[in-house]
PyMOL CGO cylinders between C-alpha atoms (Angstrom):
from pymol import cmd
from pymol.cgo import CYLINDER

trace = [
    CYLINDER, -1.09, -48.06, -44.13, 0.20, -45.58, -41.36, 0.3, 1, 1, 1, 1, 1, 1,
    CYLINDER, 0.20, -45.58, -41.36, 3.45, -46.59, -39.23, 0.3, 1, 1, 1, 1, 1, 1,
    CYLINDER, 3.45, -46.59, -39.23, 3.27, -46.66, -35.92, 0.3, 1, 1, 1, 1, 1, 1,
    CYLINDER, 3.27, -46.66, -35.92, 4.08, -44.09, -33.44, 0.3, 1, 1, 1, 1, 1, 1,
    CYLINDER, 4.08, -44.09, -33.44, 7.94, -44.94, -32.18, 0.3, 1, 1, 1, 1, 1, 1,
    CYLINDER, 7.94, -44.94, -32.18, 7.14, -45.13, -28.38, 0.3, 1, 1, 1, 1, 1, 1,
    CYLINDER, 7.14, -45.13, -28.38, 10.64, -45.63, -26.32, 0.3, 1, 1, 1, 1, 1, 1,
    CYLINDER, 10.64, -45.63, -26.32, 10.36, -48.10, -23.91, 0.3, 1, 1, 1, 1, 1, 1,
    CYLINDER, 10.36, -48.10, -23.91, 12.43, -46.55, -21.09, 0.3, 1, 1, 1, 1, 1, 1,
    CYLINDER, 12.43, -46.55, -21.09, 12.66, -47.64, -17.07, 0.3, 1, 1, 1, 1, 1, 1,
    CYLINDER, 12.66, -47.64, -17.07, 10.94, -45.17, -14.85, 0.3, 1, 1, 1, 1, 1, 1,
    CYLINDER, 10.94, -45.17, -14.85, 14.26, -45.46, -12.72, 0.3, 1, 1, 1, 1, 1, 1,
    CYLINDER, 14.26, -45.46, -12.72, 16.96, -44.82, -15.87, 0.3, 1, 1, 1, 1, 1, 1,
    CYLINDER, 16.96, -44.82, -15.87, 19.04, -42.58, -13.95, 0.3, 1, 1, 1, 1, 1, 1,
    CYLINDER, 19.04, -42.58, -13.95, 19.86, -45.37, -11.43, 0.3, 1, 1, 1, 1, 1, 1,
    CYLINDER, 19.86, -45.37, -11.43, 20.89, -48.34, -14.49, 0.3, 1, 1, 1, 1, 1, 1,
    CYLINDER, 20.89, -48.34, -14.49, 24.35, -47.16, -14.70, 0.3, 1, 1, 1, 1, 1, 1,
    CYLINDER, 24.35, -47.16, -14.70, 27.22, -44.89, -12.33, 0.3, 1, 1, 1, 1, 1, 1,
    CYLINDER, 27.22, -44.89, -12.33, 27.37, -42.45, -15.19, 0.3, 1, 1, 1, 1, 1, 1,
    CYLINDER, 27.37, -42.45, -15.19, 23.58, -41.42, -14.93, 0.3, 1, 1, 1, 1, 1, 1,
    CYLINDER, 23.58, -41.42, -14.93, 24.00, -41.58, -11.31, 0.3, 1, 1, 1, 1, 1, 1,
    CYLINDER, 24.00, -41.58, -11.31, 26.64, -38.93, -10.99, 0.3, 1, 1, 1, 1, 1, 1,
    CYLINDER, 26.64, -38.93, -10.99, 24.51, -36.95, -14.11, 0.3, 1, 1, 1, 1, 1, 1,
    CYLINDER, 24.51, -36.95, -14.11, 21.76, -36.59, -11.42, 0.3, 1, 1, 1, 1, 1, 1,
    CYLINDER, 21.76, -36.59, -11.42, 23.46, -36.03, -8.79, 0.3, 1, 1, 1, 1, 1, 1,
    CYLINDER, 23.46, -36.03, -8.79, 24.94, -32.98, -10.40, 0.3, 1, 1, 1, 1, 1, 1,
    CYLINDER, 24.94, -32.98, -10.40, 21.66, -31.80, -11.66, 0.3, 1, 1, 1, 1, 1, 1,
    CYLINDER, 21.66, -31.80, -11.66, 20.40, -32.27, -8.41, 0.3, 1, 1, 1, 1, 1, 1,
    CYLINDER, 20.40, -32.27, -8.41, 23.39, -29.86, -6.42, 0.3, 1, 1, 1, 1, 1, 1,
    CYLINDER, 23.39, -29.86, -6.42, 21.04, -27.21, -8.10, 0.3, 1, 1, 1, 1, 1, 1,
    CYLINDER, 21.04, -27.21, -8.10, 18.89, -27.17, -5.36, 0.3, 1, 1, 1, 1, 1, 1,
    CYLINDER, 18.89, -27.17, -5.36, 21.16, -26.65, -2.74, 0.3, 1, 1, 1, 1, 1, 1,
    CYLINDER, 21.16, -26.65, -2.74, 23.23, -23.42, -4.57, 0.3, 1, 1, 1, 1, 1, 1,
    CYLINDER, 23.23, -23.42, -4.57, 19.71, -21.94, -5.22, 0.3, 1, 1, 1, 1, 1, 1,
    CYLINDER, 19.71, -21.94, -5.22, 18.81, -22.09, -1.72, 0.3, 1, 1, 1, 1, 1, 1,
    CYLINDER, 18.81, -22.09, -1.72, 21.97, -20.56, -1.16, 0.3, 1, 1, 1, 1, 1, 1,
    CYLINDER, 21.97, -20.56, -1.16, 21.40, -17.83, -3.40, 0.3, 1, 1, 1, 1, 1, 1,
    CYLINDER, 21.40, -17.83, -3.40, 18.36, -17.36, -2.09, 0.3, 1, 1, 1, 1, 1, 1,
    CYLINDER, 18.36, -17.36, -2.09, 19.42, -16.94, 1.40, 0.3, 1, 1, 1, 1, 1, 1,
    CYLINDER, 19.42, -16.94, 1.40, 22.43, -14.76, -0.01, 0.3, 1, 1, 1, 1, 1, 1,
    CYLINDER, 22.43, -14.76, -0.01, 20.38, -12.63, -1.56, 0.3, 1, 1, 1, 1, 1, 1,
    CYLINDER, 20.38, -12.63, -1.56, 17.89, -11.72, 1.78, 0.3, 1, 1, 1, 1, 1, 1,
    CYLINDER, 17.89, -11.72, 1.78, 21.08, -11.37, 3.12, 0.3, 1, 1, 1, 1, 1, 1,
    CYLINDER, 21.08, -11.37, 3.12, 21.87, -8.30, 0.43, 0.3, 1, 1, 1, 1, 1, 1,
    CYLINDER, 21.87, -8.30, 0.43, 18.53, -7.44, 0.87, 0.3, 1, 1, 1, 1, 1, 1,
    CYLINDER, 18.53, -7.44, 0.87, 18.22, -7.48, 4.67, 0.3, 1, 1, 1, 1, 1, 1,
    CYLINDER, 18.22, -7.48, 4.67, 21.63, -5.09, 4.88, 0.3, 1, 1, 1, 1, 1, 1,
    CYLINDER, 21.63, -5.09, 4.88, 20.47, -2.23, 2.47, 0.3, 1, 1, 1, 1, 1, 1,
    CYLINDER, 20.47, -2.23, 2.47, 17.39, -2.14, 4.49, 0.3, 1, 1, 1, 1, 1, 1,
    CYLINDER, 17.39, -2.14, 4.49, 17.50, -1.76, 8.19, 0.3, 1, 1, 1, 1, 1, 1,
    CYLINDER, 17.50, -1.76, 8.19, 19.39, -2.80, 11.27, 0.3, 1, 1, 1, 1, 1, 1,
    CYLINDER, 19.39, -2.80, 11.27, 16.30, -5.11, 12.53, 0.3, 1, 1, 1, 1, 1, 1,
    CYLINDER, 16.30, -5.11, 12.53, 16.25, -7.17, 9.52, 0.3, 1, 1, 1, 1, 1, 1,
    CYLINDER, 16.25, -7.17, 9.52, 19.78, -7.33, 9.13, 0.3, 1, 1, 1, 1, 1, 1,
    CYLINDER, 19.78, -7.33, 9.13, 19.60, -8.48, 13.25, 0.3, 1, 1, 1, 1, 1, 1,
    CYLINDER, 19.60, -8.48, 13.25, 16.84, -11.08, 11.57, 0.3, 1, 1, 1, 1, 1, 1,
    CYLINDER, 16.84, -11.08, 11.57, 18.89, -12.46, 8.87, 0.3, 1, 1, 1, 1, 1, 1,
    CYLINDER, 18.89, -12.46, 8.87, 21.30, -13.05, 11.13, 0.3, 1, 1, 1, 1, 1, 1,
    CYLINDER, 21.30, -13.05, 11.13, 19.29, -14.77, 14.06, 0.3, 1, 1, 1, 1, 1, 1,
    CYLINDER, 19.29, -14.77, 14.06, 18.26, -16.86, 10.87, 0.3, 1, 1, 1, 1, 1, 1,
    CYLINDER, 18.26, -16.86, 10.87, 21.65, -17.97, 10.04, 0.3, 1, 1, 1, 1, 1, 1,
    CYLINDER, 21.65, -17.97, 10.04, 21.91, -19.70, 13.75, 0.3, 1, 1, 1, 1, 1, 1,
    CYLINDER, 21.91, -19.70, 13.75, 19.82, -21.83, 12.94, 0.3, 1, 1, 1, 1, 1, 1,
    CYLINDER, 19.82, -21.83, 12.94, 21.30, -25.23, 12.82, 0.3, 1, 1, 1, 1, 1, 1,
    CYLINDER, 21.30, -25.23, 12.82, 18.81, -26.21, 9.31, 0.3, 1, 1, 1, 1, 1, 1,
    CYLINDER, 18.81, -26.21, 9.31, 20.34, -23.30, 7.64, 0.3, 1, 1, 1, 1, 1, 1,
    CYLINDER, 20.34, -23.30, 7.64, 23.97, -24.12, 8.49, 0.3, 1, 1, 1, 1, 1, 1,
    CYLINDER, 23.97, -24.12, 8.49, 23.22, -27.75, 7.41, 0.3, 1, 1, 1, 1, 1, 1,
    CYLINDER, 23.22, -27.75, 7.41, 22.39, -26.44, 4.27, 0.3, 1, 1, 1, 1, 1, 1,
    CYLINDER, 22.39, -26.44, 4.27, 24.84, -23.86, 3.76, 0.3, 1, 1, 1, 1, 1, 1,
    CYLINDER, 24.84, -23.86, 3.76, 27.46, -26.80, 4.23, 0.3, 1, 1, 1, 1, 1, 1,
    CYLINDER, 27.46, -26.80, 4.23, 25.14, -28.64, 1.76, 0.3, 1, 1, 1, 1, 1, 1,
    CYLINDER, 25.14, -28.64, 1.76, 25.64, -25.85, -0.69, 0.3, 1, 1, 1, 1, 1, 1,
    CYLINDER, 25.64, -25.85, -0.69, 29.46, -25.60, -0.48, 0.3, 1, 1, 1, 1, 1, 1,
    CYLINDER, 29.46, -25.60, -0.48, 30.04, -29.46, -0.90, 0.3, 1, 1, 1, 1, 1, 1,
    CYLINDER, 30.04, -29.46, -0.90, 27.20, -28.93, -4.16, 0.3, 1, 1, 1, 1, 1, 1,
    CYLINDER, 27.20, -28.93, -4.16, 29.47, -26.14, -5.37, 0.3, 1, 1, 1, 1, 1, 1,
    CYLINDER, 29.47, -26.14, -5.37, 32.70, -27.86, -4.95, 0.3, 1, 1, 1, 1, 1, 1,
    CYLINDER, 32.70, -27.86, -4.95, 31.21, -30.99, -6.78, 0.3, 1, 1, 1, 1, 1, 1,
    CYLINDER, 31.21, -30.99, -6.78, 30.59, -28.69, -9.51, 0.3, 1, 1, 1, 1, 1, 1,
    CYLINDER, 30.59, -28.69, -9.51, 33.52, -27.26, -9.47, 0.3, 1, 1, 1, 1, 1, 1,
    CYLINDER, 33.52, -27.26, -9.47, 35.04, -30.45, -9.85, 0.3, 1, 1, 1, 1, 1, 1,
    CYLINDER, 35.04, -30.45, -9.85, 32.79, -31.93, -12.19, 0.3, 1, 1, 1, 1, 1, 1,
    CYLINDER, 32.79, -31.93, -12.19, 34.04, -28.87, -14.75, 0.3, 1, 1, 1, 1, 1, 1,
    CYLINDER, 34.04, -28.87, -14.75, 37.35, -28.70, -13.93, 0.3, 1, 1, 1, 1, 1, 1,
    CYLINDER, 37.35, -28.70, -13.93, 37.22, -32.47, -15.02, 0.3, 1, 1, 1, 1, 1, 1,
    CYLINDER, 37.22, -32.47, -15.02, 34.88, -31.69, -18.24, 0.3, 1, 1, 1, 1, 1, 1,
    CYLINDER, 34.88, -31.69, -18.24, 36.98, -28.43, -19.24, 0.3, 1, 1, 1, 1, 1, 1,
    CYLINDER, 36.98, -28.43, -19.24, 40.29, -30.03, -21.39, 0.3, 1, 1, 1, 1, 1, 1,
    CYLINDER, 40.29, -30.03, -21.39, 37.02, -31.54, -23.52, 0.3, 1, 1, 1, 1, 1, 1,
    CYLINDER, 37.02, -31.54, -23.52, 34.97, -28.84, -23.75, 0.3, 1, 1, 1, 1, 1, 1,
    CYLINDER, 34.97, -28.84, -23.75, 37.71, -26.20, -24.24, 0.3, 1, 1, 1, 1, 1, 1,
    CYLINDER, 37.71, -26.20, -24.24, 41.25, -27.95, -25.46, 0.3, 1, 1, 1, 1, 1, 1,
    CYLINDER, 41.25, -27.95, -25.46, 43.92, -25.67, -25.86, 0.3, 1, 1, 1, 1, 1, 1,
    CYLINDER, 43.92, -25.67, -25.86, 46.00, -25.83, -28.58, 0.3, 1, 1, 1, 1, 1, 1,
    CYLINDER, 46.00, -25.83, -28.58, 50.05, -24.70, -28.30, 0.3, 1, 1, 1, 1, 1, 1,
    CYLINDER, 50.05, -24.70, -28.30, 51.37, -24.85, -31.41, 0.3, 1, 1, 1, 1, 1, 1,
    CYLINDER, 51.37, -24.85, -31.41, 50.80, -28.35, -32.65, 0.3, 1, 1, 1, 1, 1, 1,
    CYLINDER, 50.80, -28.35, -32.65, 50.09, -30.22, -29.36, 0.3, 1, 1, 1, 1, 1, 1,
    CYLINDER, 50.09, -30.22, -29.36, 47.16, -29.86, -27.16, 0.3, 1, 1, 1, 1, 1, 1,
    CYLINDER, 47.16, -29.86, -27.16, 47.79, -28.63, -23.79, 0.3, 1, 1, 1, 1, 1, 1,
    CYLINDER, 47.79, -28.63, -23.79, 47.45, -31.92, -21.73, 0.3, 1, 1, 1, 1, 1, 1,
    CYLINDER, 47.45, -31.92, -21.73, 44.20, -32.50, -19.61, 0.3, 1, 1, 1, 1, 1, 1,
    CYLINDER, 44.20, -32.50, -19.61, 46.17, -32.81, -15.78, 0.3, 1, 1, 1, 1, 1, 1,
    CYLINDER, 46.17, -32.81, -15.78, 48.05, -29.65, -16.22, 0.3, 1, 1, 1, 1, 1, 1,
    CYLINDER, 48.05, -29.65, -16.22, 44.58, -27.42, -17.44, 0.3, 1, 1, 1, 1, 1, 1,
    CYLINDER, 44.58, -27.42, -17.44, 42.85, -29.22, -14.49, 0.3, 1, 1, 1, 1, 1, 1,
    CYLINDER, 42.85, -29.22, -14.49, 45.54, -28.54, -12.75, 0.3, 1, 1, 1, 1, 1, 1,
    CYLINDER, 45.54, -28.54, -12.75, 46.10, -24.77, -13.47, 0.3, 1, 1, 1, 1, 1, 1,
    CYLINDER, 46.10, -24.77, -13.47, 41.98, -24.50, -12.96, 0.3, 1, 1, 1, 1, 1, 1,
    CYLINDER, 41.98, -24.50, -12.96, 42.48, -25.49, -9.49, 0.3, 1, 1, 1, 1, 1, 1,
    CYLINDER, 42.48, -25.49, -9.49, 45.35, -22.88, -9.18, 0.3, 1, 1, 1, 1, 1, 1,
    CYLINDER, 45.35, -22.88, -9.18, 43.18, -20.35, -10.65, 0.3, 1, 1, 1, 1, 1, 1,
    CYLINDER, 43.18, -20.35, -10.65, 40.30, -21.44, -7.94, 0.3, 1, 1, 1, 1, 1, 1,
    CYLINDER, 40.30, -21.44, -7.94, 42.48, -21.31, -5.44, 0.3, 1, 1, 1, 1, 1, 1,
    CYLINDER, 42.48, -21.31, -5.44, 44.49, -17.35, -6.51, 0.3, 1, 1, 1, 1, 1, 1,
    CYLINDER, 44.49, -17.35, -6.51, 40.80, -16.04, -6.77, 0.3, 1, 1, 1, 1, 1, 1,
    CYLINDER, 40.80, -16.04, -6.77, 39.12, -17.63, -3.70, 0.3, 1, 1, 1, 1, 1, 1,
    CYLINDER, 39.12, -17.63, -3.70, 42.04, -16.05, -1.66, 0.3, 1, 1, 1, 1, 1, 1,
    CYLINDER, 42.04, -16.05, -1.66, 41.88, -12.64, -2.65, 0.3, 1, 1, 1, 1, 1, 1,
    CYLINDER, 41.88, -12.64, -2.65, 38.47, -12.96, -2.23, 0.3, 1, 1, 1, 1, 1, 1,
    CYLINDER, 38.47, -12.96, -2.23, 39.21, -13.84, 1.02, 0.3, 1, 1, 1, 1, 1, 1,
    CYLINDER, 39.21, -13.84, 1.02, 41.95, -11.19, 2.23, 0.3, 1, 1, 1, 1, 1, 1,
    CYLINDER, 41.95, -11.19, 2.23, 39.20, -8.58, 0.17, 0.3, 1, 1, 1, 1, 1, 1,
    CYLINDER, 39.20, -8.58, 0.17, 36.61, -9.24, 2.54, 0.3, 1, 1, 1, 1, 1, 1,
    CYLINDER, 36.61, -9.24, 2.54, 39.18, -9.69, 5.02, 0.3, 1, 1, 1, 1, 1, 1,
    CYLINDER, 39.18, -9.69, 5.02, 40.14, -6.24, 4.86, 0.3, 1, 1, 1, 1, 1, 1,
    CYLINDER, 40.14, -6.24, 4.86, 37.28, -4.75, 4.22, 0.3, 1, 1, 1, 1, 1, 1,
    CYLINDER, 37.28, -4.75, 4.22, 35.94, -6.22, 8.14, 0.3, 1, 1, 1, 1, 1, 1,
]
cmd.load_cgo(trace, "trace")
């Protein structure tokens, strides 16, 4: 006699049953956002190496109120991420000193330092660079 197949018997709508698969989509969804970001980044790269017209293109592009929207989109999608890590990173990566881990709130903590010493040189690079 042959067993049956196992055949899970799952809601179409899983993701919405509890917060935690909420915020799981949600974070798989930011995706979509950062691409489009990338995407328009990269035109951007693209649009400079090549002439001054497109570059004058990509730039009457960027005015456009949908493309701001989702440039602002993007950031909050990137800073979600960011935090979502941060968060995930004392599990994924504990640090061990000596005999005691390093505790979660101060490797959060020095993440967000670490964001923040990077993001301003970034930021007085470019700076100087204009």
């Amino acid at each position: 006699m042959a067993r049956k197949p196992y055949v899970a018997k799952q809601s179409d709508h899983w993701y919405l049953q509890t917060p935690f698969y909420k915020k799981y989509m949600l974070r798989e969804l930011t995706c979509i956002p950062v691409m489009l970001a990338a995407l328009n980044f990269f035109w951007c790269i693209s649009a400079l190496a090549s002439s001054p017209e497109a570059w004058a293109t990509w730039v009457s592009f960027q005015r456009n109120p949908i493309v701001v929207l989702l440039n602002i989109i993007a950031i909050i999608a990137a800073l979600f991420n960011s935090v979502e890590w941060f968060k995930a990173m004392p599990k994924a990566m504990p640090i061990q000193v000596g005999e005691k881990f390093v505790e979660d709130k101060k490797m959060i903590a020095g993440s967000w330092v670490a964001f923040a010493v990077v993001a301003l040189i970034v930021f007085f690079v470019i700076k100087a660079l204009m």
